[in-house]
N, C-alpha and C positions, 0 to 999 in steps of 0.2 A: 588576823581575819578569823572570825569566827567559822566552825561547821558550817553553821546555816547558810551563811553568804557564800563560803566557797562550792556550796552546792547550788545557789541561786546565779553566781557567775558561771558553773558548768551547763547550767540549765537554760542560760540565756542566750550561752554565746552559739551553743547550736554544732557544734564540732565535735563533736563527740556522745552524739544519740544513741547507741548501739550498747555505751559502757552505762550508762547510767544507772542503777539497781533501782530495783521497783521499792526496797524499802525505802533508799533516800527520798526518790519521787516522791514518795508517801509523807514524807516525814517534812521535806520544803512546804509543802502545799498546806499541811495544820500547822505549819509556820506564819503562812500566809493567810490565813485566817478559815482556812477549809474544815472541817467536822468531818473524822473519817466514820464511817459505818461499812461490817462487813456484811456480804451476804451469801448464798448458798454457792459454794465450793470456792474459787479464788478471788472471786473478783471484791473490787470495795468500791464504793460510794463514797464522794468526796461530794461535800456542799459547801457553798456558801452562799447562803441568801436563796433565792429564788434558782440561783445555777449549781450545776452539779456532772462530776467527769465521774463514769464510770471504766476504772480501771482493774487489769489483769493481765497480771508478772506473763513474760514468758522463760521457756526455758531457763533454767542455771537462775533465775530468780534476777532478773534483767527484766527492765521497761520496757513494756514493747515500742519500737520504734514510732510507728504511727503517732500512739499513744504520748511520748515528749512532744511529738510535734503541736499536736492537739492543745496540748496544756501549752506552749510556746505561739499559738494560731494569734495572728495580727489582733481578732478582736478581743481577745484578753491579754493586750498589752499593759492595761492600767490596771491587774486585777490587785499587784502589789501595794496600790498605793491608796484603796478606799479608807476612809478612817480619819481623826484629826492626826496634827501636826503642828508644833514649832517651827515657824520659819526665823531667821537671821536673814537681813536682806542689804546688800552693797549696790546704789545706783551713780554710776558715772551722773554727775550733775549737769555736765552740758557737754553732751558729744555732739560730735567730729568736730569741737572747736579747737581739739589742741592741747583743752585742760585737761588737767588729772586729778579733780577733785571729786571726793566720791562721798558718798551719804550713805547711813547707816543705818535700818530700820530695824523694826523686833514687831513679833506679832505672830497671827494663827492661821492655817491654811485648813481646809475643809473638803474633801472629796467624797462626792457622793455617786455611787453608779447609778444610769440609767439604761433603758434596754438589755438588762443582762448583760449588761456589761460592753455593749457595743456604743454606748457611750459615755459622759461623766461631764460632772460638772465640778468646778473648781474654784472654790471663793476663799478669795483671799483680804486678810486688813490686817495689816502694820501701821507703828507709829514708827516718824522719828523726826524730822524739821517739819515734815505735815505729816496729813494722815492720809493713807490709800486705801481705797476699796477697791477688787477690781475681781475680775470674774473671766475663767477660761471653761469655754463650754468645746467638746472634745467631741467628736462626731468619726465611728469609724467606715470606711466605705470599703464593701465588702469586695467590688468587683474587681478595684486595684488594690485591696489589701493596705491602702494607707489612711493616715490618720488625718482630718484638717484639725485647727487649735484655733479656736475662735474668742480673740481676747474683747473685753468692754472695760470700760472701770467709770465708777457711778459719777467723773466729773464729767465724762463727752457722753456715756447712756447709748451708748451704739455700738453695736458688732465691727470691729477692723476688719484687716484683710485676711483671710485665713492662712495659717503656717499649713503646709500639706509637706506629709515625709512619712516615716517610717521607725523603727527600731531593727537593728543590726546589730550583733554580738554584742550586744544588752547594752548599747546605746540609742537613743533619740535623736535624730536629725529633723529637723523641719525648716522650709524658708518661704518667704515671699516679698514680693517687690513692693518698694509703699515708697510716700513722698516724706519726707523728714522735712521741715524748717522749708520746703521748697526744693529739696533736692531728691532726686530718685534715688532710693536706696535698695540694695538687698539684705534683706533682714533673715538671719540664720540663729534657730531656738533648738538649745542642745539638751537633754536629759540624760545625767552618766552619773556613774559611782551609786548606780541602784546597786542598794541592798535594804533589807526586810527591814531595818530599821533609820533610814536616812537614805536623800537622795540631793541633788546638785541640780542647778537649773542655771542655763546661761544665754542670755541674750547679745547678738552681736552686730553690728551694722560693716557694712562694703558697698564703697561706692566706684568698685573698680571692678567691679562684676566677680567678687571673690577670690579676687587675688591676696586680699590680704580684708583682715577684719580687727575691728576695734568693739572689744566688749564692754558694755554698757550696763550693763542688771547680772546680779549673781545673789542667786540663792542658796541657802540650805537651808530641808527640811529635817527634820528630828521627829519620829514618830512620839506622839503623847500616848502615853500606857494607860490603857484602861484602868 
């Protein structure tokens, strides 16, 4: 594990805000694609795009606390991931029937912020026995601090149910109840193994109200380097 990731897991998981060094801070975030600029006495300017954290060390040259939480604050949970990306993609072919045969795609993901970041859109197309388009438009709601995930894909052209969840020590939970083939299902959409340069996407069905679950879609993305 690189630096940068062992500083982006320190930073995520939230346990330990108080030890983080202001230079690290500094140094994750022009990782993550920020511009730093300093300005008169300690403080620095970090931008990206239209957004921008104004930060300053305290004592002993530590983050100020507030300050990780801020850069950690629910609505710049996707700040990591604007930009293209390589997806590899594994689809269970026909779940909850038992089978275990999976399908294999390749293709490009695309994230683009909107609202400063409070929300984003996500278009995806792979090939691989067909082709998939499909589109996760991300909406964050400020008052409960969580995310809804609203998927389409250009065969049905209509918003699904929306995933509503959260991130927790630098993972993604999201769920919601939907019909499959006629059956009620709970559907649970995981995002883990962030780091600055790759991240894991998994989709899972339960029809026993989560006792136990069968995963269906698995992804990885690869960041494409400019």
């Amino acid at each position: 594990m690189s630096r940068a990731e062992k500083l982006f897991d320190k930073l995520t998981a939230g346990r330990n805000d108080a030890n983080l060094s202001f230079d690290d801070l500094c140094t994750l975030l022009t990782k993550l694609g920020y511009t730093a600029r300093k300005t008169k006495g300690s403080h620095i300017i970090l931008r990206r795009g239209p957004s921008f954290l104004n930060l300053q060390p305290s004592t002993g040259g530590k983050a100020k606390v507030y300050q990780v939480r801020q850069v950690r604050e629910g609505q710049h949970d996707f700040d990591w991931e604007f930009g293209n990306w390589h997806t590899h993609l594994w689809r269970l072919k026909q779940p909850l029937s038992g089978s275990n045969e999976w399908v294999e795609y390749d293709g490009t993901t695309v994230v683009r912020k909107i609202w400063d970041g409070r929300a984003n859109m996500v278009e995806l197309e792979v090939d691989g026995p067909t082709h998939i388009e499909a589109l996760n438009l991300r909406l964050y709601n400020p008052e409960t601090h969580k995310w809804s995930l609203n998927f389409a894909n250009s065969k049905a052209g209509t918003l699904g149910t929306p995933a509503v969840g959260e991130f927790k020590n630098g993972q993604g939970e999201f769920y919601d109840q939907e019909n499959f083939n006629g059956r009620p299902v709970l559907v649970r959409f995981i995002i883990s193994d962030v780091k600055p340069e790759s991240c894991k996407f998994e989709q899972s069905f339960s029809t026993d109200g989560g006792k136990t679950w069968e995963v269906n879609w698995i992804a990885i993305d690869t960041r494409v380097k400019e």
